[in-house]
C-alpha positions, -999 to +999 in steps of 0.1 A: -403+410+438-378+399+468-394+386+494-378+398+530-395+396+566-381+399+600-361+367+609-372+349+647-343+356+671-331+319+677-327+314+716-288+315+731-272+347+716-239+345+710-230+316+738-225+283+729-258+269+740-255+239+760-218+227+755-211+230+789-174+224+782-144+242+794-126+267+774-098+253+757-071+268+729-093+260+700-128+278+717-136+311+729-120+343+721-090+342+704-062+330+726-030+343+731-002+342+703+022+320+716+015+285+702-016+292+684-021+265+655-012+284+623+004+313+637+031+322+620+062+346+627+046+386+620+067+393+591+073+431+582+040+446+569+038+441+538+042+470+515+003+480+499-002+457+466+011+475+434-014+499+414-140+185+269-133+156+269-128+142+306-132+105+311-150+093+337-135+083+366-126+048+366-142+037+343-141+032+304-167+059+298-161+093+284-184+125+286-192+149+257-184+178+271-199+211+261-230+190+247-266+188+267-267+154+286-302+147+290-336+169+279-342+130+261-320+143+236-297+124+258-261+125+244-249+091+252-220+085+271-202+061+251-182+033+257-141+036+250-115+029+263+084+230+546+078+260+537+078+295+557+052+307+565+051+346+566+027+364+549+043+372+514+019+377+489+018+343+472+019+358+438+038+391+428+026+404+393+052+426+377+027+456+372-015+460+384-037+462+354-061+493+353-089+492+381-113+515+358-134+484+353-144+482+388-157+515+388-181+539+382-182+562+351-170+596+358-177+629+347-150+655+340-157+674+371-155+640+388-122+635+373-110+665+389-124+658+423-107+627+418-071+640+413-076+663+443-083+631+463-050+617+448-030+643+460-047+642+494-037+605+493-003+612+493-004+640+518-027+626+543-031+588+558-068+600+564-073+603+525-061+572+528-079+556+546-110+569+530-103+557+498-097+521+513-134+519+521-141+501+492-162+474+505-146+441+521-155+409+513-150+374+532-164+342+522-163+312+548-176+277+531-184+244+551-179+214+535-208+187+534-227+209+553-272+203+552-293+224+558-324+204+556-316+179+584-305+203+614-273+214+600-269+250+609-286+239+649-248+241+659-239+276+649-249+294+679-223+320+672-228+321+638-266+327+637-262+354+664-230+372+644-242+366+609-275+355+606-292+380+630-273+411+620-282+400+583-301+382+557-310+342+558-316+332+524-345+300+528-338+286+492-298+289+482-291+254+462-262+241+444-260+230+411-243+199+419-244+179+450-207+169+449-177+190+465-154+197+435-182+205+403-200+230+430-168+244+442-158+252+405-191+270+403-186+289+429-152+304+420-163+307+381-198+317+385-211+288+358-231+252+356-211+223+352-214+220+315-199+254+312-168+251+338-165+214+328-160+200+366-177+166+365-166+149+401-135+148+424-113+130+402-086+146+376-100+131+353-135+146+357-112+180+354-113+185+395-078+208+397-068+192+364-042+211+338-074+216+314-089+232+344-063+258+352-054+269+318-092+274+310-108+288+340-092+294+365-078+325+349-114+343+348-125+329+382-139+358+404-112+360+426-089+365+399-107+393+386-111+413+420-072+411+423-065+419+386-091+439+375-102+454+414-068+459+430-082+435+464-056+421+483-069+382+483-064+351+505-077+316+508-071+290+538-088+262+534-099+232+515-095+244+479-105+215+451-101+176+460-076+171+435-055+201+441-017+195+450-016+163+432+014+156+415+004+154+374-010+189+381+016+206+395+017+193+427+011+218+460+035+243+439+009+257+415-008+282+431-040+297+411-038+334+395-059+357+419-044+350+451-023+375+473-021+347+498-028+312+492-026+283+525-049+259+508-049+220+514-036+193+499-066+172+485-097+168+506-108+175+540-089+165+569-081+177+604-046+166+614-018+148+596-020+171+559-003+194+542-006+232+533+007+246+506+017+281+519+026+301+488+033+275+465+054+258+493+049+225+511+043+227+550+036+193+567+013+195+598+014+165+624-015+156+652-009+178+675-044+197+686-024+231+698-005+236+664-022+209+639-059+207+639-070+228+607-103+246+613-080+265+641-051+266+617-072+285+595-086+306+621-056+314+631-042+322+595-069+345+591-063+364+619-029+373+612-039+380+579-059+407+592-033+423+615-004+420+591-020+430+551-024+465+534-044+486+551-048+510+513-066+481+495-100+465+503-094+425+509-113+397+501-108+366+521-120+329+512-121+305+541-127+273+531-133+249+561-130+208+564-160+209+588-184+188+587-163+166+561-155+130+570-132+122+589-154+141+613-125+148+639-138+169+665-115+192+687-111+176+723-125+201+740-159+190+717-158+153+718-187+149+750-210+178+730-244+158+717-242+128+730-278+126+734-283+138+696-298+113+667-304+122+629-335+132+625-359+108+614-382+124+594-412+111+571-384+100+541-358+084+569-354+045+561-380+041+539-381+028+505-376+050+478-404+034+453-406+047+420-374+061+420-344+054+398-328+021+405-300+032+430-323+049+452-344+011+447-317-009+453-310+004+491-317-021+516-351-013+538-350-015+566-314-007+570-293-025+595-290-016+630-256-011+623-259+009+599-285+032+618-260+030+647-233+043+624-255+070+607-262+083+637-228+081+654-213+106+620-243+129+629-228+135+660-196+138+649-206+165+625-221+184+646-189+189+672-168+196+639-188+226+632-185+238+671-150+249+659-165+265+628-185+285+657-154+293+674-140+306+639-165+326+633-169+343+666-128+353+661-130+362+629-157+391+636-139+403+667-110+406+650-130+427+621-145+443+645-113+455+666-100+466+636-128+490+627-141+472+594-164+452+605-192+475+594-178+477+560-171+443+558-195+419+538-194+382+553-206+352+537-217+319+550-223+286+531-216+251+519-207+233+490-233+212+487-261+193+516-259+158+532-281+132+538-281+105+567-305+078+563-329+091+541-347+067+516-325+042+533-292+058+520-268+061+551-248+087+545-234+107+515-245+134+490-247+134+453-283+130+450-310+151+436-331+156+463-332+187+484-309+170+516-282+170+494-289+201+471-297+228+496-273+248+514-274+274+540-267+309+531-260+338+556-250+370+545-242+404+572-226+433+555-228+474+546-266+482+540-281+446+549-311+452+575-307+422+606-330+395+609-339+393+573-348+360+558-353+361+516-372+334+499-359+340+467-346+310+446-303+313+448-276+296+440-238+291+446-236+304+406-246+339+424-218+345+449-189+349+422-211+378+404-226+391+435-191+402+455-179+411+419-206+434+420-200+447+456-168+459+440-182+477+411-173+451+382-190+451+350-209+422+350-211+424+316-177+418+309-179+382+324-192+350+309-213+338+340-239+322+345-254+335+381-270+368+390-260+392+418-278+394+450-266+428+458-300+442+448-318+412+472-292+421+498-303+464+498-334+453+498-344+467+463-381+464+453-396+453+418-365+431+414-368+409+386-352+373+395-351+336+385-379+313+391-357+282+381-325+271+381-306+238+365-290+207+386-262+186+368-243+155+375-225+129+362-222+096+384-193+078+394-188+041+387-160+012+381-160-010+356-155-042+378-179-049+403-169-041+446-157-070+456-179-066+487-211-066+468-205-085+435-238-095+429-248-054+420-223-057+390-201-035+377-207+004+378-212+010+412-191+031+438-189+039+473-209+012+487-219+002+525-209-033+536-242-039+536-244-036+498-262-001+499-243+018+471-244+052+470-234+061+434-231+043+400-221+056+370-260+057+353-268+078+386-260+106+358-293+132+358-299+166+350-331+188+367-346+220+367-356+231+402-386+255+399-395+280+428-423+303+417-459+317+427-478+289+418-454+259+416-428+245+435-418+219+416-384+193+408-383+176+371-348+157+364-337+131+339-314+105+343-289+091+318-298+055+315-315+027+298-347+034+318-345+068+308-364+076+337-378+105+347-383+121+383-410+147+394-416+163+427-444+188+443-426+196+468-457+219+485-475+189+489-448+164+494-419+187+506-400+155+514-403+142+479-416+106+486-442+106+456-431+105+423-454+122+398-437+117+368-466+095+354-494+115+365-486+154+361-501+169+334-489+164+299-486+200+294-461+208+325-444+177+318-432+188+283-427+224+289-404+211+319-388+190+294-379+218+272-368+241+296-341+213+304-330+210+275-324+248+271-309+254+299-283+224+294-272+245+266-271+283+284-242+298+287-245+335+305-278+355+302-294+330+281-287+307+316-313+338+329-340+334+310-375+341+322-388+298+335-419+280+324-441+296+352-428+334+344-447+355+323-422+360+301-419+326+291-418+317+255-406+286+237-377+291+214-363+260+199-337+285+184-324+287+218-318+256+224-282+232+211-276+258+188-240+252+190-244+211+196-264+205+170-288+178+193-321+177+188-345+171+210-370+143+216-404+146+229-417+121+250-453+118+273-466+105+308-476+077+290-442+065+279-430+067+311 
């Protein structure tokens, strides 16, 4: 059953909370026109839209795609070898498929209602206007951003506009701690082994050819502007590899999209390009015109004046906060000074009995490198003060236009962070909850305010949950999440997940950094301290279990230690203890079999009932049918 209870008012309302800095262009309410970053010329308005094999990433290792990884029937990885910028709609099809599938089945009398309410459509802008209350949609995702470690503490405009006039969910997780595989599950719906994403490189399928001819034709956005008749845009950081030249360069624009300004590669605040319809548009360092989060603020906002007012929207705002380079907007470069990362019970300590990159970090760490850990929280932190700012405009703007209150907004990240836990500095990637858990906020038509949900969610949800919103068949997709529109009503009795699968393949060289040779080869972004924070054996696979009685982490790792990780995280919520070697024999296998089977799910079989449900039964039918892998069975005692 969802779990929901009255959420604590955080203190500060809507007000920044203690920046005590003066209003500048990129803060406040939206400013005036003239000069804004992003805003563009109003153009006319627009007339209403018409009714595998990926080797790894330098390195000479390639990854069986489509086959299970790990469930120790490991598959071994083996060794081988200026644009304009007016609003046009950024793609034009030459006719709109049928909408029937985003709607409810009608009965004749229905039917006839309905073609009374066609010719009232014609006669009267009231009609419509009524039948353009289809439900709204926006989606705004951070990038990098924790929620474990403080991350949302910022948001002071967003927890009073989002969170507070909706529904906090406490356990929303990706299924990969790494930008590009969890971006691809959010726009397909699907795990990594389905949509094939392994890192950020093209060669791990991030933006790659292979990736737009297979998926991104049945991504979620795709299908709402197909299949839906939504007018769509995106600003924003798209996929780390997008714009680059041997895949089409900033020209290729992804089916779906109405209006596409996304960015060229990853994150960045000044000194990038956009590509504004398929067109290249160079942005320089100046803060009025240049620095992106306002860019896209400001994009969005005109989007709102200038589209269709006869078809819902749906609008994807895809932010480079709190990414590295961590450029703050001036008016935000004195906020926290007095602010530190936290340094809670797993904060530069050793990670004993862990795999061997978590081993191999240097405890203590450095001053330096604390000093430089805790500088970038800082940093992070003023980045997302902009987000604030966005966020605060963006529901105005709704809001002035009357549909806000049948507008659904989202709020997450693509994966967590971490800053000096087990004596990592700073990155993600790992399989611990700093890195894997996201916040989610969600405010829309029929969510009750100050709601928090406990319910175990993922990213894999939001493609399937704002298909749902507007009345697609679920059915007729091949993904792997589950809506939340029933946890967002409120429903009671509903029947939801208890587990959910983590995936990822590391990223190594094949030669060693020539700033820490003695690690060897196979490492990657490394500290000059020799702390490395990736390798390409830092390849695992988990289930993450969230029930009555357990809450509980099992993952397996790719390499010659085929070691194992296991975490109870109700008494060790910090995961410090591993208990692969004393848990009971019983959990430990079941745990190992539900790995293995849900490496292999593709769909509803990804929904299967976990080891803790009562539903649960063993079927070793269900699992590699289509790889042909068998399984191995192994004890504590090996271990």
């Amino acid at each position: 059953m969802a779990t929901a209870s009255p959420r604590p008012r955080a203190g500060g309302g809507a007000t920044a909370g203690g920046r005590g800095q003066p209003s500048a262009p990129g803060g406040g309410a939206a400013p005036g026109r003239g000069g804004r970053p992003g805003h563009v010329t109003p153009p006319p308005r627009p007339p209403a839209a018409l009714p595998g094999h990926m080797p790894g990433a330098g390195r000479a290792r390639a990854l069986l795609i489509g086959a299970p990884l790990y469930g120790r029937a490991v598959s071994r990885l083996v060794a081988g070898s200026s644009g304009t910028g007016s609003l046009r709609p950024a793609v034009r099809p030459p006719a709109r498929p049928s909408v029937r599938l985003c709607r409810r089945a009608m009965s004749p009398a229905a039917v006839v209602r309905g073609l009374a309410l066609a010719a009232l459509l014609v006669l009267s802008p009231a009609g419509a206007a009524r039948q353009a209350r289809r439900p709204n949609v926006v989606l705004i995702l951070t990038d990098d951003q924790d929620v474990c470690l403080g991350g949302m503490t910022p948001l002071k405009k967003t927890d009073a506009l989002i969170a507070q006039m909706g529904i906090t969910f406490l356990n929303a997780y990706v299924p990969s701690a790494l930008c590009c595989p969890s971006r691809a599950s959010i726009l397909t719906g699907k795990y990594p082994h389905n949509h094939h994403v392994v890192n950020n490189t093209l060669e791990g399928n991030c933006s790659s050819k292979l990736w737009q001819k297979i998926q991104e034709p049945y991504t979620f956005p795709a299908l709402l502007k197909t299949m839906c008749g939504y007018q769509t845009f995106f600003a924003g950081k798209y996929l780390n590899e997008y714009g680059a030249e041997d895949a089409g360069g900033v020209g290729h624009v992804p089916p779906g999209w109405s209006f596409w300004y996304a960015l060229e590669k990853n994150s960045k605040y000044y000194n990038y390009t956009l590509s504004v319809n398929g067109k290249a548009r160079r942005h320089g360092e100046n803060y009025s015109v240049d620095y992106l989060t306002d860019v896209l603020a400001n994009m969005s906002l005109d989007f709102l004046e200038y589209k269709s007012n006869f078809e819902p929207f749906f609008m994807m705002i895809s932010t480079p906060a709190p990414h590295s380079p961590w450029t703050a907007a001036p008016q935000y470069t004195k906020s926290f000074l007095n602010v530190s990362a936290p340094r809670n019970s797993n904060f530069n300590i050793h990670g004993k009995n862990k795999h061997w990159l978590i081993r191999q970090a240097k405890t203590p760490m450095t001053n330096s490198s604390i000093q430089f850990l805790d500088d970038a929280y800082r940093k992070r932190w003023q980045t997302l003060l902009s987000v604030d700012d966005l966020i605060e405009k963006l529901v105005k703007k709704l809001e002035l236009n009357g549909e806000l209150d049948n507008t659904y907004i989202f709020y997450t990240s693509d994966n967590g962070f971490h800053t000096g836990q087990f004596s990592l500095p700073i990155d993600k990637r790992q399989l611990y909850e700093f890195d894997i858990k996201v916040p989610l906020l969600v405010r829309g038509p029929g969510i009750k305010p100050n709601q928090t949900n406990k319910m175990l969610v993922a990213n894999i949800d939001l493609g399937p949950t704002i298909l749902d919103i507007a009345g697609y068949d679920l059915n007729k997709t091949q993904m792997d999440g589950m809506s939340l529109l029933p946890l967002l009503r409120g429903d009671k009795n509903v029947t939801w997940r208890s587990d959910f699968l983590v995936e990822y393949q590391g990223e190594g060289y094949n030669g060693s950094d020539p700033t820490c040779p003695g690690l060897g080869p196979g490492v990657t972004h490394c500290f000059p301290d020799c702390v490395c924070e990736d390798s390409y054996n830092n390849t695992y696979a988990c289930v993450r279990t969230l029930s009555t009685s357990w809450d509980l982490q099992y993952c397996e790792f790719d390499d010659r230690e085929v070691f194992v990780e296991v975490y109870n995280l109700t008494a060790d919520p910090h995961q410090i203890n591993n208990i692969a070697k004393t848990i009971d024999q019983e959990i430990l296998e079941k745990m190992n079999y539900r790995l293995m089977m849900l490496q292999s799910c593709s769909g509803a079989t990804c929904r299967t009932p976990g080891v803790f449900d009562p539903g649960y039964r063993f079927d070793p039918r269900l699992m590699f049918s289509n790889h042909g892998v068998r399984a191995r069975r192994f004890s504590a005692q090996s271990l």
